[in-house]
Backbone as XML, in Angstrom:
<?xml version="1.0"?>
<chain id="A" units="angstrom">
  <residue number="1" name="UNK">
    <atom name="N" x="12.116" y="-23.651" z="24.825"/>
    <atom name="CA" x="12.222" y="-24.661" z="25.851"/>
    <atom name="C" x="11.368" y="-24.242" z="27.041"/>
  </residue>
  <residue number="2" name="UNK">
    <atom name="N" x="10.320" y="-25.082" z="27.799"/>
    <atom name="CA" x="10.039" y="-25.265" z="28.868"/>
    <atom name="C" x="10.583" y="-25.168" z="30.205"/>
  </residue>
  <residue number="3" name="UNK">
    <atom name="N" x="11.349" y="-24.306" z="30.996"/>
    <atom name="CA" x="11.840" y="-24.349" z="32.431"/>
    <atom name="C" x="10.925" y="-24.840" z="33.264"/>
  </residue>
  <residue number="4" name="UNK">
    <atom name="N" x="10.879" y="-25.648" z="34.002"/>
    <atom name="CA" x="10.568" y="-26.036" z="35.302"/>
    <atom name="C" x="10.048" y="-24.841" z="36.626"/>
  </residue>
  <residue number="5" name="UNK">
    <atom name="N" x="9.950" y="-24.106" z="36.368"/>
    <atom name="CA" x="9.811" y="-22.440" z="37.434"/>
    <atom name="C" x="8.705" y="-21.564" z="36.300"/>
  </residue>
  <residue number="6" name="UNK">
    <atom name="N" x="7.988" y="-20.867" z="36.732"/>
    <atom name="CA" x="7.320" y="-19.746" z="36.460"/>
    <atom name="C" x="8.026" y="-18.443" z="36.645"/>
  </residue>
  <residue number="7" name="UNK">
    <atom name="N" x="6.961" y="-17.635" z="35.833"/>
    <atom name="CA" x="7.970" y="-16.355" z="35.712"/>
    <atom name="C" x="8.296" y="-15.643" z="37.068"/>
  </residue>
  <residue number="8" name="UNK">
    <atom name="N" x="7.370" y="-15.669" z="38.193"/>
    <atom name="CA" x="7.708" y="-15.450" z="39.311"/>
    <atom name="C" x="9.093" y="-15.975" z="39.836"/>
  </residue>
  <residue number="9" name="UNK">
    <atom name="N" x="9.512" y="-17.003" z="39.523"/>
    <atom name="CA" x="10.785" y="-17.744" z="40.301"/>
    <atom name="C" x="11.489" y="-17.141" z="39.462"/>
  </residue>
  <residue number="10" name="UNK">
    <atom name="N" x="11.661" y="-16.872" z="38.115"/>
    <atom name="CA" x="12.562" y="-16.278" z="37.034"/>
    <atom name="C" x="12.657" y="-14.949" z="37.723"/>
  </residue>
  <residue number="11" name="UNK">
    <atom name="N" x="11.989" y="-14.275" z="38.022"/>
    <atom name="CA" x="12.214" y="-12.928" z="38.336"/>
    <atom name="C" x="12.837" y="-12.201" z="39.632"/>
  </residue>
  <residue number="12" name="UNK">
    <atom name="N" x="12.512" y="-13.373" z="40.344"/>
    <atom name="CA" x="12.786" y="-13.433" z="42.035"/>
    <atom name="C" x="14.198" y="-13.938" z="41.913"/>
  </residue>
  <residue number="13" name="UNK">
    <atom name="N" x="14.993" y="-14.669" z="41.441"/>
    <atom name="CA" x="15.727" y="-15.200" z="40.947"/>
    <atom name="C" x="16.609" y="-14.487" z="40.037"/>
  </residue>
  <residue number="14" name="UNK">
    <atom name="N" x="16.215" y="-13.849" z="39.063"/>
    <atom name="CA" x="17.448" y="-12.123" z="38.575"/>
    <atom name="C" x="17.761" y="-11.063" z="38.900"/>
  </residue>
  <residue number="15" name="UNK">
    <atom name="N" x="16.373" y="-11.258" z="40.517"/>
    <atom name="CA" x="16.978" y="-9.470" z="41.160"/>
    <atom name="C" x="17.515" y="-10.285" z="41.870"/>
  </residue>
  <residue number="16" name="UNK">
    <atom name="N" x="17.718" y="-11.128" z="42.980"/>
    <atom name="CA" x="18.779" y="-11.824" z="43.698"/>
    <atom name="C" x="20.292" y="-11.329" z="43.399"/>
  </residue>
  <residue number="17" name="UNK">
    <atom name="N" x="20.362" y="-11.896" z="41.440"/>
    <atom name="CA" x="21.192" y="-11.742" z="41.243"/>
    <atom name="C" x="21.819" y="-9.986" z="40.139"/>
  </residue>
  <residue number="18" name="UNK">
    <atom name="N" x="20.862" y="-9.539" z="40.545"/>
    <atom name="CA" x="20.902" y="-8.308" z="40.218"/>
    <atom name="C" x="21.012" y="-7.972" z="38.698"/>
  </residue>
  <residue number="19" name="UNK">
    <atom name="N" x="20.291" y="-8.956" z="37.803"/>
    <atom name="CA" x="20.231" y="-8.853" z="36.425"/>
    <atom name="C" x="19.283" y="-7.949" z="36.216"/>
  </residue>
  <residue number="20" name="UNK">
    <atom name="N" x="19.553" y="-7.617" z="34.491"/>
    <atom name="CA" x="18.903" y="-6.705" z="34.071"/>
    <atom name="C" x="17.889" y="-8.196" z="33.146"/>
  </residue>
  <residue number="21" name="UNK">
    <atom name="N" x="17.006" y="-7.285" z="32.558"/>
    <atom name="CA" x="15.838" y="-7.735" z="31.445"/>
    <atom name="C" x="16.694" y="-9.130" z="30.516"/>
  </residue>
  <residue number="22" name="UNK">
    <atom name="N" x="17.670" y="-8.047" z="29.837"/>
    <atom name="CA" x="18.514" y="-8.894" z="28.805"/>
    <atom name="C" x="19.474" y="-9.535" z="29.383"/>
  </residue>
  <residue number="23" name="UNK">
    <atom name="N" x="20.213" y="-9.305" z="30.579"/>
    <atom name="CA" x="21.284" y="-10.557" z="31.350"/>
    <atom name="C" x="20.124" y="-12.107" z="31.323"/>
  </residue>
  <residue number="24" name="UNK">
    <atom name="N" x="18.968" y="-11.877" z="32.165"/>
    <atom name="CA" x="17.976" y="-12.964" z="32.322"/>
    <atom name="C" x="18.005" y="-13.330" z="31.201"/>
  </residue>
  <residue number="25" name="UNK">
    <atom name="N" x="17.700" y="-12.299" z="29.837"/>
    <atom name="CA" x="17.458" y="-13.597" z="28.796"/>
    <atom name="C" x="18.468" y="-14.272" z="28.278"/>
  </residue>
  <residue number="26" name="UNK">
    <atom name="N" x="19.742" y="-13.396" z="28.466"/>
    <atom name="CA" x="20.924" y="-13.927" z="28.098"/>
    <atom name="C" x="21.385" y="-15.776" z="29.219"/>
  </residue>
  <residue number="27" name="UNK">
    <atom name="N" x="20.836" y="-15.200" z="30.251"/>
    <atom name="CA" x="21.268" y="-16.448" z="31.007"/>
    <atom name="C" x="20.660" y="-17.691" z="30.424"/>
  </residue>
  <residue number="28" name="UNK">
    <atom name="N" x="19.110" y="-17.604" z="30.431"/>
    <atom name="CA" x="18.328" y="-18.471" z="29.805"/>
    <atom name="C" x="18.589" y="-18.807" z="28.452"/>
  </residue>
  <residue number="29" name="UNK">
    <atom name="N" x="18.966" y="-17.742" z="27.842"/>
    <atom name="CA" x="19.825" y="-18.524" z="26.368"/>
    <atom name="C" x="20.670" y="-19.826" z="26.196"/>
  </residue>
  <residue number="30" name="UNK">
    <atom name="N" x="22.062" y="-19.301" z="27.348"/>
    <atom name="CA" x="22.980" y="-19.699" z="27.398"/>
    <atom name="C" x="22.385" y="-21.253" z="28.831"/>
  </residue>
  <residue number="31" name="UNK">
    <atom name="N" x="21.424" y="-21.361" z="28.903"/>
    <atom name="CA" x="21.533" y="-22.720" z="29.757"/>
    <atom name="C" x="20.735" y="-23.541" z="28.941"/>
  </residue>
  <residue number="32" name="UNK">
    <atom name="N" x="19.796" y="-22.905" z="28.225"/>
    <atom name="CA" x="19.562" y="-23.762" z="26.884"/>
    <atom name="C" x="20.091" y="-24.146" z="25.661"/>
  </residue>
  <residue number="33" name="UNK">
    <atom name="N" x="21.278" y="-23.479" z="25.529"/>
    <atom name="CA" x="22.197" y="-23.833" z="24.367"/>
    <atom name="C" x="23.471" y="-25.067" z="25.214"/>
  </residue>
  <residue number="34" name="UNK">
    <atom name="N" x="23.482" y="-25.137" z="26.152"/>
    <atom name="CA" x="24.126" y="-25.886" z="27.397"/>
    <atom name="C" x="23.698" y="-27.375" z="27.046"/>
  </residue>
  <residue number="35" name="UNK">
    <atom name="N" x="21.928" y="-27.352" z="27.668"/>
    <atom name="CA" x="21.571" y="-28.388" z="27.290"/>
    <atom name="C" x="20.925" y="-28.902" z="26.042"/>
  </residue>
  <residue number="36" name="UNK">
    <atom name="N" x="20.991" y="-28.343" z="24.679"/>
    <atom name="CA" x="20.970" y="-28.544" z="23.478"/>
    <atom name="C" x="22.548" y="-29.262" z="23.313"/>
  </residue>
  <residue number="37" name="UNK">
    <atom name="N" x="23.179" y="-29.059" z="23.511"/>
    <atom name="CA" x="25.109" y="-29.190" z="23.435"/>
    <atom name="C" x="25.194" y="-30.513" z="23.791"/>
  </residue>
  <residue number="38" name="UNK">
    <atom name="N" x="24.360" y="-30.685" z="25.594"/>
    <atom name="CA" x="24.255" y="-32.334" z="26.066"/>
    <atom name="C" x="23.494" y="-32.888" z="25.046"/>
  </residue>
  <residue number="39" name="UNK">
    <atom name="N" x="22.480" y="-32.692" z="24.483"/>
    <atom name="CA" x="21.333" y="-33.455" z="23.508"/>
    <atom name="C" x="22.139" y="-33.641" z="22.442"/>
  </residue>
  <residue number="40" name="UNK">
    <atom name="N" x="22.901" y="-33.168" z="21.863"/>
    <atom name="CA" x="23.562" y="-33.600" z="20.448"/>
    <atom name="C" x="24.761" y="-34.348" z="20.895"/>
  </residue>
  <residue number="41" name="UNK">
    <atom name="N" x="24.753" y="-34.839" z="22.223"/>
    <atom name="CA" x="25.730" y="-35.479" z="22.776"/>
    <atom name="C" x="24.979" y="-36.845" z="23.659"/>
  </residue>
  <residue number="42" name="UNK">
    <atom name="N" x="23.589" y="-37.065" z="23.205"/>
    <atom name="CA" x="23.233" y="-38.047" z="24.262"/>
    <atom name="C" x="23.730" y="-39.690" z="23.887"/>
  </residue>
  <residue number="43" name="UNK">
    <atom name="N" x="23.813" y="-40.456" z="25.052"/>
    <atom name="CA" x="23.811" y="-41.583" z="24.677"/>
    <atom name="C" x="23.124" y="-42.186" z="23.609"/>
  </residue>
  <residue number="44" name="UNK">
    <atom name="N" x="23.259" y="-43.362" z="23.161"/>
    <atom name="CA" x="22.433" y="-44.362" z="22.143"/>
    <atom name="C" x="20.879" y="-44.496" z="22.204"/>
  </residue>
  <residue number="45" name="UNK">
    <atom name="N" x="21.347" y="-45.104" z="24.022"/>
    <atom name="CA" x="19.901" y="-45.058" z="24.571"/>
    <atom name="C" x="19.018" y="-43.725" z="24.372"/>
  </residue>
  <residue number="46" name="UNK">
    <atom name="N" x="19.077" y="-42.774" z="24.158"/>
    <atom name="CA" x="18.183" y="-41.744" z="24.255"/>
    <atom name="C" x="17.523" y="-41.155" z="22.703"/>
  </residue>
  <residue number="47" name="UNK">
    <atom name="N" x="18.818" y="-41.936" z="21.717"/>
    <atom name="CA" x="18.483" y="-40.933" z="20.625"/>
    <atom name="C" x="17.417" y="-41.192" z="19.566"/>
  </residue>
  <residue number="48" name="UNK">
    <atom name="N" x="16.256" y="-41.909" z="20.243"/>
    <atom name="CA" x="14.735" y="-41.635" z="20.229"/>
    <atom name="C" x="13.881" y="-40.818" z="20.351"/>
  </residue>
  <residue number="49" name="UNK">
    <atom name="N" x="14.313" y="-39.802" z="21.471"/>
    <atom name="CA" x="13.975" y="-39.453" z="22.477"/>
    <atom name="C" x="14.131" y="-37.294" z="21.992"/>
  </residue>
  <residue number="50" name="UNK">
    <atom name="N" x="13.148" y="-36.583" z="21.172"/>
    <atom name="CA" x="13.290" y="-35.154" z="20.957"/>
    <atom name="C" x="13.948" y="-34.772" z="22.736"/>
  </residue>
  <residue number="51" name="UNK">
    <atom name="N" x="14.791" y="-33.550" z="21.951"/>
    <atom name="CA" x="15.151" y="-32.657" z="23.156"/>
    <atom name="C" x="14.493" y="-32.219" z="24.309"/>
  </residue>
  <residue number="52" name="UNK">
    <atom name="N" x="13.035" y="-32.172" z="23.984"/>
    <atom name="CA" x="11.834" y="-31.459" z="24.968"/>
    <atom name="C" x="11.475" y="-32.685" z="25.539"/>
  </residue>
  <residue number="53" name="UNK">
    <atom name="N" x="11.470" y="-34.392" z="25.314"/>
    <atom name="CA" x="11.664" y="-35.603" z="25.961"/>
    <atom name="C" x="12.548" y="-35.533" z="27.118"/>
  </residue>
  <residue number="54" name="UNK">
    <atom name="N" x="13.913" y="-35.354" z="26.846"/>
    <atom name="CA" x="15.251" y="-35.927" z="27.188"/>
    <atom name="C" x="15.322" y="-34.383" z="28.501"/>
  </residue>
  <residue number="55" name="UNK">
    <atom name="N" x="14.792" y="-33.131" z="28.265"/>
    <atom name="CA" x="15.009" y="-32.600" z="29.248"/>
    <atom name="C" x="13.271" y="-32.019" z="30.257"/>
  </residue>
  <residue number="56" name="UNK">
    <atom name="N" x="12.478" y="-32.752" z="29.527"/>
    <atom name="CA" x="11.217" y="-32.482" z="30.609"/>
    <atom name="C" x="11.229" y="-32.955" z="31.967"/>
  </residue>
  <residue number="57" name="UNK">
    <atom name="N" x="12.304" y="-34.142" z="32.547"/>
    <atom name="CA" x="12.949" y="-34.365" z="33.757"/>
    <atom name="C" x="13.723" y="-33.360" z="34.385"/>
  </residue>
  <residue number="58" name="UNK">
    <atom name="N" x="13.841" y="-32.546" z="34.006"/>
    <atom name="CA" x="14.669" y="-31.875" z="34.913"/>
    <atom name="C" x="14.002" y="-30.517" z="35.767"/>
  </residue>
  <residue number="59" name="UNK">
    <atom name="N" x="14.699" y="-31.062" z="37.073"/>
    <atom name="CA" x="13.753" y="-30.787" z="38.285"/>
    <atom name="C" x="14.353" y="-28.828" z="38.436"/>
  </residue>
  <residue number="60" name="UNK">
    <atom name="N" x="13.564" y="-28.357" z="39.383"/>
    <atom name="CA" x="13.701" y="-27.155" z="39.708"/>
    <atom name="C" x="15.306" y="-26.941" z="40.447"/>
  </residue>
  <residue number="61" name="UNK">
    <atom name="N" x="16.021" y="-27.733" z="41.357"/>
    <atom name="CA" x="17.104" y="-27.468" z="41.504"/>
    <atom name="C" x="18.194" y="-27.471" z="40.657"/>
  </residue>
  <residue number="62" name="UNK">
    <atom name="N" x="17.464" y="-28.535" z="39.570"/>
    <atom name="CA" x="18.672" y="-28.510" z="38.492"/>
    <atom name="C" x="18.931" y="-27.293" z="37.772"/>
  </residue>
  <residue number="63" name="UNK">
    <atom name="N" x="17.643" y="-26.657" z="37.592"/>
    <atom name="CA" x="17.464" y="-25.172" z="36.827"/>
    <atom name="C" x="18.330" y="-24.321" z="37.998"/>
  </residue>
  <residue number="64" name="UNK">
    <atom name="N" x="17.814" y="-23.985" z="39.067"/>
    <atom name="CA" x="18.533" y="-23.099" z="39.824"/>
    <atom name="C" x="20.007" y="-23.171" z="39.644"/>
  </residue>
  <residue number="65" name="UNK">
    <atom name="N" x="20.737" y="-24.331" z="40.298"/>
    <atom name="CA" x="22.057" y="-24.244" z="40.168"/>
    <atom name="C" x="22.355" y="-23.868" z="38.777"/>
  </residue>
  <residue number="66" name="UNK">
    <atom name="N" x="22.060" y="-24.430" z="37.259"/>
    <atom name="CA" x="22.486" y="-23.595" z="36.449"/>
    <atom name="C" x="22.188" y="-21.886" z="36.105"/>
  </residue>
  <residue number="67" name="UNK">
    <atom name="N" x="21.111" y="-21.484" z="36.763"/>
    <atom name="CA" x="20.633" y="-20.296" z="36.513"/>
    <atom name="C" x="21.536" y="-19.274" z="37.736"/>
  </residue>
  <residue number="68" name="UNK">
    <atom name="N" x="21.996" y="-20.129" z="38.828"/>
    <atom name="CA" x="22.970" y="-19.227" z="39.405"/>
    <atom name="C" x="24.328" y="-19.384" z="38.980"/>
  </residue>
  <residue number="69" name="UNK">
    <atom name="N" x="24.972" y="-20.164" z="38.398"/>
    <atom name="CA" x="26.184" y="-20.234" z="37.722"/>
    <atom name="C" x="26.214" y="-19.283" z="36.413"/>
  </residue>
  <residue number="70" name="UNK">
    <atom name="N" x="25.674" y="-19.632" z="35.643"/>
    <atom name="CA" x="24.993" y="-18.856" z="34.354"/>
    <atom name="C" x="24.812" y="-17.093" z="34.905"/>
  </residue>
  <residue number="71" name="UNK">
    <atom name="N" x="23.988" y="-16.729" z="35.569"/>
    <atom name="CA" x="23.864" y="-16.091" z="36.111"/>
    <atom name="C" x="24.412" y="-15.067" z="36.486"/>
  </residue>
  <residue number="72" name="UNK">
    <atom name="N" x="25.883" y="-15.303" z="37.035"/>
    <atom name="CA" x="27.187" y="-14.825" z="38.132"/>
    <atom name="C" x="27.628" y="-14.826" z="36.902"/>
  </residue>
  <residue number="73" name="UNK">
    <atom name="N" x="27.929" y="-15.692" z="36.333"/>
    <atom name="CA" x="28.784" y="-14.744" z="34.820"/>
    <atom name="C" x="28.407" y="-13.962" z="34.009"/>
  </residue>
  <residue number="74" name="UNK">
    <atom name="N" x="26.959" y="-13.885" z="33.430"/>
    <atom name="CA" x="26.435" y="-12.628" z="32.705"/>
    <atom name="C" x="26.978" y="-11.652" z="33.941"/>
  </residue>
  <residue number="75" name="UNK">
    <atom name="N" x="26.562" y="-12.052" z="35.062"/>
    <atom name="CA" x="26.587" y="-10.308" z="35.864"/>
    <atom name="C" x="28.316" y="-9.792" z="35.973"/>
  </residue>
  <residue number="76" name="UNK">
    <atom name="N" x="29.058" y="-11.144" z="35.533"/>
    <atom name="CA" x="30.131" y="-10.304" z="35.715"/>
    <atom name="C" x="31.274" y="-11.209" z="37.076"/>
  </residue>
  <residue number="77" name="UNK">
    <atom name="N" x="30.753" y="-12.214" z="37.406"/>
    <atom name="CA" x="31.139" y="-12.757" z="38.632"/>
    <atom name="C" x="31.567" y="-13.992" z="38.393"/>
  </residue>
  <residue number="78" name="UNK">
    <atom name="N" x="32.635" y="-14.299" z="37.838"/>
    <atom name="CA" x="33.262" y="-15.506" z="37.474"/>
    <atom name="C" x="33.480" y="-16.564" z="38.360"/>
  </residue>
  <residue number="79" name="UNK">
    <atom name="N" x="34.701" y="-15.460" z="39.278"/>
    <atom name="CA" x="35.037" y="-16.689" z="40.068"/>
    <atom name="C" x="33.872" y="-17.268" z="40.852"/>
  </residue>
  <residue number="80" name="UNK">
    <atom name="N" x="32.915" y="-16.538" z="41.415"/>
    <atom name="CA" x="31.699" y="-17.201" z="42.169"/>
    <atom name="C" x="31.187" y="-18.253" z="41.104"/>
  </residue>
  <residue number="81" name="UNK">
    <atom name="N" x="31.125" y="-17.647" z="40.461"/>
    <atom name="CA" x="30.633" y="-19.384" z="39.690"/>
    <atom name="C" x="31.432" y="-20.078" z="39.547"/>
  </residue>
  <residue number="82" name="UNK">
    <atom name="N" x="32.405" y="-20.292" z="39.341"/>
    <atom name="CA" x="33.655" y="-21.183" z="39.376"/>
    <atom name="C" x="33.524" y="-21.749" z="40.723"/>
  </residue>
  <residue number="83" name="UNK">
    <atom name="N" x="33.328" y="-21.355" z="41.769"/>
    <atom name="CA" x="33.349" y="-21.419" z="43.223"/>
    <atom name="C" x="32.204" y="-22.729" z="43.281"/>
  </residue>
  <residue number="84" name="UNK">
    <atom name="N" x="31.254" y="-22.325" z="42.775"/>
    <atom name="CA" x="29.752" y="-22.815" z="43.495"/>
    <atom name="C" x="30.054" y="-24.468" z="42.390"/>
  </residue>
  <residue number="85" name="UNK">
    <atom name="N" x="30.297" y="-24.406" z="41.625"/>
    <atom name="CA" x="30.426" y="-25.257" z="40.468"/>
    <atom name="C" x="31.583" y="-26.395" z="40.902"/>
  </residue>
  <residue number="86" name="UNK">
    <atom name="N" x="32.542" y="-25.662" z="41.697"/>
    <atom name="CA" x="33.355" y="-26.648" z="42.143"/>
    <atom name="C" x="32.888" y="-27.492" z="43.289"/>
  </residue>
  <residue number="87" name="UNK">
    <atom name="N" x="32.255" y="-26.265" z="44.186"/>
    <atom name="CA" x="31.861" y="-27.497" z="45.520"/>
    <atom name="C" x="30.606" y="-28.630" z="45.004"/>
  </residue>
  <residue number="88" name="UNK">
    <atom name="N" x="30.168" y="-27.947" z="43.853"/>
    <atom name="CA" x="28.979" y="-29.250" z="43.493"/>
    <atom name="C" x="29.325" y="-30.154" z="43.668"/>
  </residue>
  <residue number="89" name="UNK">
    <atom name="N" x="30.730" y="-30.088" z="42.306"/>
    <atom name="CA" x="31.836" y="-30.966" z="42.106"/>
    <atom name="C" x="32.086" y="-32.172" z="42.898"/>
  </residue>
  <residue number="90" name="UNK">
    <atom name="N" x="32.749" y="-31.626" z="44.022"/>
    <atom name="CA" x="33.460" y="-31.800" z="44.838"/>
    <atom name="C" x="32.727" y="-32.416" z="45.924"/>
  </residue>
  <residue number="91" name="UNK">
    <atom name="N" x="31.541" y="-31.995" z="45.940"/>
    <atom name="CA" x="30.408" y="-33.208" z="46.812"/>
    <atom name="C" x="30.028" y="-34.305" z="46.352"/>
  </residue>
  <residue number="92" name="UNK">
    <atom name="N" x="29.830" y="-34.457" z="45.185"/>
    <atom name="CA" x="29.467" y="-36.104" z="44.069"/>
    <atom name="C" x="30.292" y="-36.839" z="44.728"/>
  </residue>
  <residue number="93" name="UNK">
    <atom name="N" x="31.732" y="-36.587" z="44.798"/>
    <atom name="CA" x="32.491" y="-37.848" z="45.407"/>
    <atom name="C" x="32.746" y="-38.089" z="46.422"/>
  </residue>
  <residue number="94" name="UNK">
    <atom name="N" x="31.788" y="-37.222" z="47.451"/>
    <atom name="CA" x="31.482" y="-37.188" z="48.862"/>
    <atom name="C" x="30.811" y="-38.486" z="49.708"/>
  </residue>
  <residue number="95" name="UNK">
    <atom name="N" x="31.179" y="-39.061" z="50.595"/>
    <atom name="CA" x="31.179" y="-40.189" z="50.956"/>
    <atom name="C" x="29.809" y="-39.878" z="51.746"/>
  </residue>
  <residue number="96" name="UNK">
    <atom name="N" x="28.613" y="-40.426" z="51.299"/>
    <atom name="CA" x="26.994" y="-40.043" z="52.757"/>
    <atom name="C" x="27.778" y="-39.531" z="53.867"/>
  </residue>
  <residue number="97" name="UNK">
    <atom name="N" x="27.352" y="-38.736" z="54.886"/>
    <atom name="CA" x="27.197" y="-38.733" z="56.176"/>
    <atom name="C" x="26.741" y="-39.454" z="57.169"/>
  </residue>
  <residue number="98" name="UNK">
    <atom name="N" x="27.794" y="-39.620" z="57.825"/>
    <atom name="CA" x="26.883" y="-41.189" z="58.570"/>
    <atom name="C" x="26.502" y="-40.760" z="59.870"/>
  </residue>
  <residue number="99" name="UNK">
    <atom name="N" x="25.281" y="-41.289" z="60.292"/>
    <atom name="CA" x="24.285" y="-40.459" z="61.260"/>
    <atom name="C" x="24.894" y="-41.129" z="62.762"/>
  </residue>
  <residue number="100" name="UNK">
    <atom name="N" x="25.539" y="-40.273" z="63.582"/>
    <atom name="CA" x="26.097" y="-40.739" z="65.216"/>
    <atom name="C" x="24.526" y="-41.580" z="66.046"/>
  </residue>
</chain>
């Protein structure tokens, strides 16, 4: 699979989180078996549409937030991902901010 980031952002991005060689590849495994999981799960509408179609949209923040969730659990850090995953959550049904 194709990520959206170069190896520079990959790398800048596992000492952050203080991975080793194989946590990184382990993370990247596990966010591509994620969205393989959504693909054998897509709507009607899509199922035209190869896997490398259906996820060449997806933008660089989308990678980050899974690569720091993903991430915090190879290293060992659950609840932080549990944490970060909830406020995502928990903002979707967040009403705009309305500007004074």
């Amino acid at each position: 699979m194709k990520f959206p980031v170069d190896e520079t952002t990959l790398t800048s991005w596992s000492s952050l989180l203080g991975l080793t060689e194989d946590q990184t590849a382990a993370t990247l495994r596990h966010i591509e078996e994620t969205l393989r999981l959504g693909y054998a799960h897509r709507p009607t509408a899509l199922r035209l549409l190869t896997f490398d179609e259906v996820t060449a949209g997806m933008d660089i923040d989308e990678l980050a937030l899974m690569f720091l969730t993903s991430g915090l659990r190879v290293a060992g850090h659950h609840e932080a991902a549990h944490a970060i995953e909830m406020r995502v959550f928990i903002a979707q049904f967040k009403p705009p901010r309305q500007s004074d």
